[in-house]
C-alpha positions as CSV (number, residue, x, y, z in Angstrom):
1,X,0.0,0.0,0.0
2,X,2.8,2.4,1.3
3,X,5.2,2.0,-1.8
4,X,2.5,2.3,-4.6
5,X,1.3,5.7,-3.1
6,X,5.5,6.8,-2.4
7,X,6.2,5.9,-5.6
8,X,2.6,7.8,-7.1
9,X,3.8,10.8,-5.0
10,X,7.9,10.6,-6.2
11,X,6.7,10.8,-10.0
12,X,4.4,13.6,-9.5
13,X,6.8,15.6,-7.0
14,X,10.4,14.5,-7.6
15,X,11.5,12.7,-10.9
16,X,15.2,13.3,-9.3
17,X,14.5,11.1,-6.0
18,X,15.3,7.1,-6.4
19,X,14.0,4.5,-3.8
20,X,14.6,0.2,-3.3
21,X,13.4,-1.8,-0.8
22,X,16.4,-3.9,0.1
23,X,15.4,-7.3,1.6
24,X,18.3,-9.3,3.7
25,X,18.7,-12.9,1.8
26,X,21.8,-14.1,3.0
27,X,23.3,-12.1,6.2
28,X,24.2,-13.1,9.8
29,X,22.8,-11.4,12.8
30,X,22.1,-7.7,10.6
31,X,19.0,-6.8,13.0
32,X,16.5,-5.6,10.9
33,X,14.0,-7.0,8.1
34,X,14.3,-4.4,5.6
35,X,16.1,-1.3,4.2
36,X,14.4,1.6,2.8
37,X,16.7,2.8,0.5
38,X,16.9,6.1,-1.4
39,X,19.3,8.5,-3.6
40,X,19.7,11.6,-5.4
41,X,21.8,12.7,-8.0
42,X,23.3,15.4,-5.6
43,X,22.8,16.8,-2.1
44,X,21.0,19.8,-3.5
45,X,18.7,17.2,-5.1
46,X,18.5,15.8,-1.7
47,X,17.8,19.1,0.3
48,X,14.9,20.2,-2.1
49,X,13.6,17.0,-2.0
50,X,13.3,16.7,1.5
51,X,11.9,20.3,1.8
52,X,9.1,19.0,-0.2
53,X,8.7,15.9,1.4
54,X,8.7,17.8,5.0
55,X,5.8,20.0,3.3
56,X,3.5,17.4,1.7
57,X,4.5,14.0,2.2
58,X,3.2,13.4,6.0
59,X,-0.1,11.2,5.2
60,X,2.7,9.4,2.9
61,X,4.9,8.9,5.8
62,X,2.0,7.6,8.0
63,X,1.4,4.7,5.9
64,X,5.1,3.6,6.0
65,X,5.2,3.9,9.8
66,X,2.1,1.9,10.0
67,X,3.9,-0.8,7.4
68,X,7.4,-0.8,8.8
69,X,9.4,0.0,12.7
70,X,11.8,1.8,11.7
71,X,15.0,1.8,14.0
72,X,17.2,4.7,12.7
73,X,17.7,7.1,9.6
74,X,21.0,7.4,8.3
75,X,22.7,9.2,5.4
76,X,25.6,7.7,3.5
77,X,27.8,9.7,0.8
78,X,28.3,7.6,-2.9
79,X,30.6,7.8,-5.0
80,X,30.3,5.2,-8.6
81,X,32.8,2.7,-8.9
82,X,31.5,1.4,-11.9
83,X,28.1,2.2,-12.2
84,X,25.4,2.8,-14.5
85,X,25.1,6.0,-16.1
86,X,21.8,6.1,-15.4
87,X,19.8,5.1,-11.9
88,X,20.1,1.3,-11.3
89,X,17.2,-1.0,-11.6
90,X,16.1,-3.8,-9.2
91,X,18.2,-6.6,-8.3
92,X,20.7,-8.3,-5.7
93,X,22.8,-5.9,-4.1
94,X,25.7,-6.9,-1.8
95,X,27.4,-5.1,0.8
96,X,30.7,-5.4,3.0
97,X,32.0,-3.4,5.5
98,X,35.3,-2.3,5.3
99,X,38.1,-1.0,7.8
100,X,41.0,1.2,6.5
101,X,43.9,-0.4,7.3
102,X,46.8,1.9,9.4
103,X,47.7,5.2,7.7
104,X,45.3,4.7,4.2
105,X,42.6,7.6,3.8
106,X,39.3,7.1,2.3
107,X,40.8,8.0,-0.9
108,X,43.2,6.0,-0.4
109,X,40.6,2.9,-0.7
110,X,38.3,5.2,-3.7
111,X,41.3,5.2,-5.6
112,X,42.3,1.4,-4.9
113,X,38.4,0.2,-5.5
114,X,38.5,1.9,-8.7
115,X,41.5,-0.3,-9.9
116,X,39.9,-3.2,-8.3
117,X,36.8,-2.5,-10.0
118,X,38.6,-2.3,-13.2
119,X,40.2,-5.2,-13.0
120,X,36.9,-7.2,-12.6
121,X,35.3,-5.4,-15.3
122,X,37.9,-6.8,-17.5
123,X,37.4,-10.0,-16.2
124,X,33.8,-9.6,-17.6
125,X,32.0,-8.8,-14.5
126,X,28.7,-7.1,-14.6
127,X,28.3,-5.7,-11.1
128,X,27.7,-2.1,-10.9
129,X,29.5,-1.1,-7.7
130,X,29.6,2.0,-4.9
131,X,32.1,3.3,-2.4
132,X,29.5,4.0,0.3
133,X,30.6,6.5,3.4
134,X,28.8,7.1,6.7
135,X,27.4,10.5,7.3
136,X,24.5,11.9,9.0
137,X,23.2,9.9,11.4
138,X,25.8,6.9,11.3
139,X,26.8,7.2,15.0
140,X,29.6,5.4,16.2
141,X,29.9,2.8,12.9
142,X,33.0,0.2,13.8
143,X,33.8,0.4,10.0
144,X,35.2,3.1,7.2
145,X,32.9,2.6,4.4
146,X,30.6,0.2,2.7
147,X,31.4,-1.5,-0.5
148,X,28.2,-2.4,-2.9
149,X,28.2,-4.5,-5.8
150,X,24.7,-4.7,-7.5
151,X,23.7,-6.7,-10.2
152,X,20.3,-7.1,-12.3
153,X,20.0,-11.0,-12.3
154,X,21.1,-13.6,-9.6
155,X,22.3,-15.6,-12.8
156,X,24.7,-12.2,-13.2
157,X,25.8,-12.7,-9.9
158,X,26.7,-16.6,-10.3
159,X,28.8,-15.4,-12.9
160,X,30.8,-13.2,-11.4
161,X,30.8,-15.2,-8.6
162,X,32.3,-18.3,-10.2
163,X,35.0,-15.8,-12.0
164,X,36.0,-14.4,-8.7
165,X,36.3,-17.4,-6.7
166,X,37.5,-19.6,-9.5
167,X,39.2,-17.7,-12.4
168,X,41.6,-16.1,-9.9
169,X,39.1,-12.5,-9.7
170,X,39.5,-12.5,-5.9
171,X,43.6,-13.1,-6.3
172,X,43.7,-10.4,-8.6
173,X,41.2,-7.7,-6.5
174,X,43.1,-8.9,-3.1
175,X,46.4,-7.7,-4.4
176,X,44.7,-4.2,-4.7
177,X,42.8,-4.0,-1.9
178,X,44.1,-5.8,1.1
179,X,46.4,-2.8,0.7
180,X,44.0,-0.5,1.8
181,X,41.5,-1.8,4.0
182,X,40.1,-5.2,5.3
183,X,36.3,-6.0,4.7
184,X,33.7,-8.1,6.4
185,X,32.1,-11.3,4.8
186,X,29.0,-9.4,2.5
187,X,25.4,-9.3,3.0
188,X,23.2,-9.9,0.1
189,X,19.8,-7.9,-0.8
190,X,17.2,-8.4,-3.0
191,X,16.3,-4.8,-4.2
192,X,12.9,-3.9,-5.6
């Protein structure tokens, strides 16, 4: 009910605004059922957007809080590894959390996740992928940044998943990145 009248509301008020439903598939201990999640195409998007939605979109909101508890609001800063030009469609998203090792800067690890990214790209991976940072709202995190890798099809991620494990992918992106920072086994999404 909720996400047929958000999504009635986001094309008449903000063609800009983006929104999944992420649903945990395969995670361990994560704490919550689902993820509301949404983007803009820049945080001026984002401001006028929420201006709006603080004006008009209350009886919207009241239909999500009736659907879903929700246990915090937190903003997180993107930046495309290699993504698609245009907004992502639904799919299986997965997501590590990573920890920069001793002396690396976030863009430090950017930089090394682009090569990394690269490198599987010309392997013939087709994730899209996102160098996620905590910002408003992430209290305390015990990690640097979130890696995503989204991709259209499960059979998409088979793929890449039999390339990385088998065809010497994860060899090839460990010699990049376990210079920068060390990441948590991922979580994997459905997004709709």
């Amino acid at each position: 009910k909720f996400t047929g009248k958000f999504r009635e509301y986001a094309n008449k008020n903000n063609a800009e605004y983006s929104a999944w439903t992420l649903t945990p598939q395969y995670e361990t201990d994560i704490g919550y059922d689902v993820i509301w999640m949404g983007a803009w195409p820049s945080a001026e998007s984002f401001g006028t957007s929420i201006e709006q939605w603080n004006a008009e979109g209350g009886q919207i909101a009241g239909l999500f809080q009736e659907a879903v508890e929700c246990g915090g609001h937190m903003m997180y800063a993107s930046a495309p590894i290699n993504a698609a030009k245009s907004t992502p469609e639904d799919g299986v998203w997965m997501a590590w959390q990573c920890t920069l090792n001793d002396g690396v800067s976030i863009a430090d690890a950017y930089a090394a996740h682009l090569d990394a990214g690269q490198v599987m790209k010309r392997m013939g991976s087709l994730g899209l992928s996102w160098f996620f940072q905590p910002m408003i709202g992430a209290g305390n995190t015990d990690y640097d940044y979130t890696h995503v890798v989204a991709f259209y099809r499960y059979s998409d991620l088979g793929a890449t998943m039999e390339m990385f494990l088998n065809n010497k992918g994860q060899a090839e992106q460990q010699k990049i990145l376990s210079k920068v920072s060390s990441c948590r086994a991922p979580n994997l999404f459905d997004a709709l």
